[in-house]
N, C-alpha and C positions, 0 to 999 in steps of 0.2 A: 401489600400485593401478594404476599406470603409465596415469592419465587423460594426454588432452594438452589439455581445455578448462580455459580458465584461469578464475578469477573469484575477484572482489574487492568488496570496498565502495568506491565512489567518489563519496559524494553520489547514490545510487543503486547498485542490486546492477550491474555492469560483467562481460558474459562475453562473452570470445573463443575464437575457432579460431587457425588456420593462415592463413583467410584472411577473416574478419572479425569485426565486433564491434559491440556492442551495450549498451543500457544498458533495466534496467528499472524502474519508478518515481522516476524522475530527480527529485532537490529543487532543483536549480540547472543554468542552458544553458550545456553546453559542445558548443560546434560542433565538434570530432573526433568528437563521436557521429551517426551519420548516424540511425541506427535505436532509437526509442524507446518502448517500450513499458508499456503505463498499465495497471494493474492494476482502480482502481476510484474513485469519488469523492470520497473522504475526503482532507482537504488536504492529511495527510502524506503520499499517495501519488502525487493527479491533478497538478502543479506543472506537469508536464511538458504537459499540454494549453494551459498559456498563453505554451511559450515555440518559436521557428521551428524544431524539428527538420526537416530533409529530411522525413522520414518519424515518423507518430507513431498508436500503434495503441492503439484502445481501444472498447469497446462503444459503439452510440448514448448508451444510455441514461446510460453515466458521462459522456458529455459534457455531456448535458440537465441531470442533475445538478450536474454542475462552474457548468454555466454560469445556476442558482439564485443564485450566489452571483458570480460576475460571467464576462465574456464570455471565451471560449476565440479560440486559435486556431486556425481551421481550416482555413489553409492547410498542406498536409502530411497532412491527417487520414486516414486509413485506416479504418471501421467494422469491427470484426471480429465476428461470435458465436461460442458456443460448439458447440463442432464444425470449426469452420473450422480449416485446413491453409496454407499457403501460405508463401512463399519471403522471406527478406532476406540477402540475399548467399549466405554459403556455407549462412546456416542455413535448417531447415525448423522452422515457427514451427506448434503445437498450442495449441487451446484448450479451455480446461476449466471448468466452474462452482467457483466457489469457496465458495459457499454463504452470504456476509458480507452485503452489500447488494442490491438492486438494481445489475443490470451489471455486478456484479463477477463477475472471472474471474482463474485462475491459467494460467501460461503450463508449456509445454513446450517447449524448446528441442532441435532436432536439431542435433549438429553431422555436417560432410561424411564423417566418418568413422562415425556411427551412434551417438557418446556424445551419451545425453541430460540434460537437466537441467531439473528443475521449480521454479520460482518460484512460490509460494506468491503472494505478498502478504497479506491480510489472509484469514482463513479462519474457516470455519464446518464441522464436521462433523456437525451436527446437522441436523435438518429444524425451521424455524420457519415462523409465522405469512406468509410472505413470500419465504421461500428454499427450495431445495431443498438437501439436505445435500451438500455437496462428497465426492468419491470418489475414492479414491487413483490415482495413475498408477506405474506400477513406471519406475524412473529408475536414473542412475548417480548422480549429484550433485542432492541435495534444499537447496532454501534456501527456509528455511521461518520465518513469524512466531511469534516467544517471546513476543507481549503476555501472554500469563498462561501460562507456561512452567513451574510452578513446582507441585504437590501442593497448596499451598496453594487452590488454585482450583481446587474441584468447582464447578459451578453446577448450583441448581434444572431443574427441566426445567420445557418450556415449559407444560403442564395445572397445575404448581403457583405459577407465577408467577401463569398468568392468576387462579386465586382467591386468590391474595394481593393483588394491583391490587384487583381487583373489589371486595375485603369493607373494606381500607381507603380505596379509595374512599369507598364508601355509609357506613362507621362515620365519614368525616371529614365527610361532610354533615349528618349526623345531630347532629355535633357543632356545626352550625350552621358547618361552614368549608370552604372551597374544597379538593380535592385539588387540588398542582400538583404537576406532574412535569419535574424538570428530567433533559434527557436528550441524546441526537445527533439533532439533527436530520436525519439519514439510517440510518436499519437503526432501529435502535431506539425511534423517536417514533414510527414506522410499526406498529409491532408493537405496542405500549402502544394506540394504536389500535383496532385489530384487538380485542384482548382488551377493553377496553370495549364495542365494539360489539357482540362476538359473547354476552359475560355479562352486561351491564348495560343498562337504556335510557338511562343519565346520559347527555346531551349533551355531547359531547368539543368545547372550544376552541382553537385552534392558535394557537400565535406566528406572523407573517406568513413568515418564511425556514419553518417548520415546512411552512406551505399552501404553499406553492411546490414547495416537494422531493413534497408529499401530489398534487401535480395531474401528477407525474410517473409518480409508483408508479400512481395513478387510469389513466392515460393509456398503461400497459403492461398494464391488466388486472387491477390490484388495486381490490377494493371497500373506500373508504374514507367512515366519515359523521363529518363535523365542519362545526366553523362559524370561520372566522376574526375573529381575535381585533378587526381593525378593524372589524369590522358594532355593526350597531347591536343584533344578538339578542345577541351574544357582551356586550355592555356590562347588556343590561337579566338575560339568567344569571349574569351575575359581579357584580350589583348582590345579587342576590335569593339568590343563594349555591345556586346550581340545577344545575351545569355541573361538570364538570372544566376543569382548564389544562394545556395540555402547552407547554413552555417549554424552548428550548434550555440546554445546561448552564449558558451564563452569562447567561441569559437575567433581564431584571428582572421583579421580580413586580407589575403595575400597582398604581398610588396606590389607599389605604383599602380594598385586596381583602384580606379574611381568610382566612388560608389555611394549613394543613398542607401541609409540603413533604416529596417524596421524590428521592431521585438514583433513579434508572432506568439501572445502567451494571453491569459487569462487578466495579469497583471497591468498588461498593457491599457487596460481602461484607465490610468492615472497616471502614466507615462508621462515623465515633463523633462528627459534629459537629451531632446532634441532629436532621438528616433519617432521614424513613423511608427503610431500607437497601431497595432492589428488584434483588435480584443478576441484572439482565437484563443478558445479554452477546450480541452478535451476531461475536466470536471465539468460537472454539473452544478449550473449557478445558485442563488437563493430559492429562486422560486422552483426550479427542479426538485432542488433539494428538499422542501419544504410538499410538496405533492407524492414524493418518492415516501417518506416519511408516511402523512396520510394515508397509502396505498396500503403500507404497511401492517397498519392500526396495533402497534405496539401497546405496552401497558409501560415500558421504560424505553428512554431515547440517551443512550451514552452518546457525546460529541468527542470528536479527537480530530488532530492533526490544524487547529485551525487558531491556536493561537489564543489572543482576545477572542476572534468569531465562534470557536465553542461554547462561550461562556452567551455572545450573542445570541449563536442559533438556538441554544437551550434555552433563554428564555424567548424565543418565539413560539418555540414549541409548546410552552408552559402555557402562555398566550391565546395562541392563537387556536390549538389543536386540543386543548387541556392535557396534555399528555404530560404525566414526570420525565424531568428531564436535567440530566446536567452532564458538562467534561467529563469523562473518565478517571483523566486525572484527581477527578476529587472522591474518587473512590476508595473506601476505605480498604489497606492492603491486609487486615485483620479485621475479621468479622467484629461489628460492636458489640452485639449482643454479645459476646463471648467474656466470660469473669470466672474469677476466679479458679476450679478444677476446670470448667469448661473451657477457660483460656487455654491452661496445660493441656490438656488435651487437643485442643486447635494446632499449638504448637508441636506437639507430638508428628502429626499429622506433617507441618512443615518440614518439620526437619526428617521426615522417611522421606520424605518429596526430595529433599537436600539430598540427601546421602544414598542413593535410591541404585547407586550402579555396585552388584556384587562384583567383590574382592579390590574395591579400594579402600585405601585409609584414611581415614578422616578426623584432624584433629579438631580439638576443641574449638578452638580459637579461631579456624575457618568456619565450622557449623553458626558459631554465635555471631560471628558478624553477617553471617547471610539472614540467618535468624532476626538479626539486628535491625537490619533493614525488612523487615515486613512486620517490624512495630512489636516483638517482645522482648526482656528486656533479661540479664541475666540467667536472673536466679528460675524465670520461667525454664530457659533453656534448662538450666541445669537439674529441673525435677522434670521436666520431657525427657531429658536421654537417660535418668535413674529409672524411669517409668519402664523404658523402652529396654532397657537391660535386664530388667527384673521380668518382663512379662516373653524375655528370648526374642524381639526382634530384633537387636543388637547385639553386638558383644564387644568388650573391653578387647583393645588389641595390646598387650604388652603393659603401658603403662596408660595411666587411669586417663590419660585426656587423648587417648586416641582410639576409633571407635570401626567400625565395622559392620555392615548387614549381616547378618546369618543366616 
């Protein structure tokens, strides 16, 4: 295909150029990344809002979110929306609705040469109660989420969900018990919402993290009516068995409340442990994801977050779309081509990436195992940092295995 942007998984999707690089939904800080970019609220994504990147981009709203559940940092922060354009390093950085949450957004990446590449993160191509349906960007390099990657996951659409909530609902009142709905407290409690209020007049109760994330979506423009579970109305309808409960997934259900239980998730299409199955997903299923993809008309299709289903959806792609394709994780974290000098050199390269922050010190033995793990193997390191001494980007600090930017 003769790309030259590189990308990998590294605790975060990691892409570079020629002349710089970047990481997107970071789950751990590593200071060689200057540039970090946050897709959306959900914890396996936003990690990156609590730790000092240089630079760290993400909507308002996924911070207000993130920070429901405790304090961000926002030294570094950059607010971006969708539509926004603008620069980190060599790349030009595009934004796009991703259609999943509240705030959430997928990236487009320009490199200085005109190859682009999309990052998905968490997506939706449908339109719900709360989003708008995310829309393809034509790219070089797609890397895109496999949570439900797989045939196996059609889902309902949203008009059949809402009368399936709504009727078990009111049949589980009737049956003298609480409906509760254990669900995400972000995308999908919001939407279960939604659909009671707009079909039903049942009065909806919220877990307290529930009314938090609920006074954010309120505070962007959504109409939301409930009552928090610590008042005293929410006690005297959950005595009297008058109310629904919306309850995070692992949420507890309060003392002597009688109650019929539903999961409210994506997963729930195979549900066999005696809740009622509600297949609301705020991902986008097989066949979204597989048109989303199309839309795109990539020349490579990386899959992540999905388990076996990336090794799946990559061979649908292969399949069905002709398109190369495969997990990320099978990406190699050292270019192949690369031998002999040119290996030292590639490594050269890492290890300035490594050791990258002036006026720390950097021992040997820390360089080489980070080294280590992106696949060179001593004695490479140790003619990359002689390379690197002799040509003045380094310098020996005191003694010979501790090292230094200049």
């Amino acid at each position: 295909m003769g790309l030259t942007l590189k990308v990998r998984w590294n605790r975060g999707v990691e892409v570079e150029s020629s002349e710089s690089i970047l990481i997107l939904d970071p789950t751990v800080y590593d200071p060689s990344y200057e540039y970090a970019l946050i897709t959306h609220a959900h914890s396996d994504h936003s990690k990156g809002l609590y730790y000092p990147f240089s630079i760290k981009c993400s909507t308002e709203e996924t911070v207000r979110l993130a920070e429901v559940y405790r304090s961000t940092m926002r030294e570094g922060w950059r607010r971006v929306r969708c539509g926004d354009r603008f620069r980190l390093g060599e790349f030009e950085v595009r934004v796009h609705n991703a259609g999943h949450v509240l705030g959430s957004v997928y990236y487009e990446v320009v490199s200085g040469n005109g190859e682009t590449l999309v990052y998905t993160g968490d997506l939706n191509t449908v339109k719900t109660l709360t989003m708008e349906a995310a829309k393809p960007t034509s790219c070089d390099v797609l890397v895109i989420d496999a949570t439900f990657g797989s045939p196996a996951f059609i889902f309902p659409s949203r008009e059949e969900l809402s009368v399936e909530v709504s009727k078990w609902s009111i049949d589980s009142l009737r049956e003298g018990k609480v409906p509760v709905f254990q669900t995400d407290s972000i995308g999908n409690a919001q939407e279960i919402i939604s659909m009671l209020n707009t079909m039903t007049n049942i009065p909806v109760v919220t877990h307290p993290r529930i009314s938090g994330v609920n006074k954010v979506y309120e505070s962007s423009g959504h109409r939301l009516e409930y009552i928090d579970l610590r008042s005293a109305d929410a006690s005297e309808l959950l005595s009297r068995r008058a109310c629904t409960l919306i309850l995070p997934k692992r949420g507890r259900l309060p003392s002597g409340v009688k109650a019929n239980l539903a999961l409210a998730s994506g997963w729930a299409l195979y549900l066999k442990d005696g809740r009622k199955p509600i297949p609301l997903s705020d991902h986008a299923d097989f066949n979204g994801l597989l048109e989303f993809i199309e839309g795109c008309k990539p020349k490579l299709v990386l899959t992540f977050h999905g388990g076996r289903r990336s090794r799946v959806l990559a061979e649908y792609v292969k399949k069905r779309l002709g398109v190369e394709a495969r997990p990320i994780e099978f990406c190699e974290s050292v270019f192949p081509e690369t031998k002999g000098k040119d290996r030292v050199r590639a490594c050269e390269k890492e290890v300035l990436r490594t050791v990258r922050i002036r006026g720390f010190l950097y021992k040997f033995r820390w360089i080489y195992q980070n080294l280590k793990a992106k696949g060179f193997s001593k004695s490479e390191v140790e003619r990359a940092l002689e390379s690197l001494v002799d040509t003045g980007k380094l310098e020996v600090h005191g003694r010979e295995d501790v090292f230094k930017v200049k």
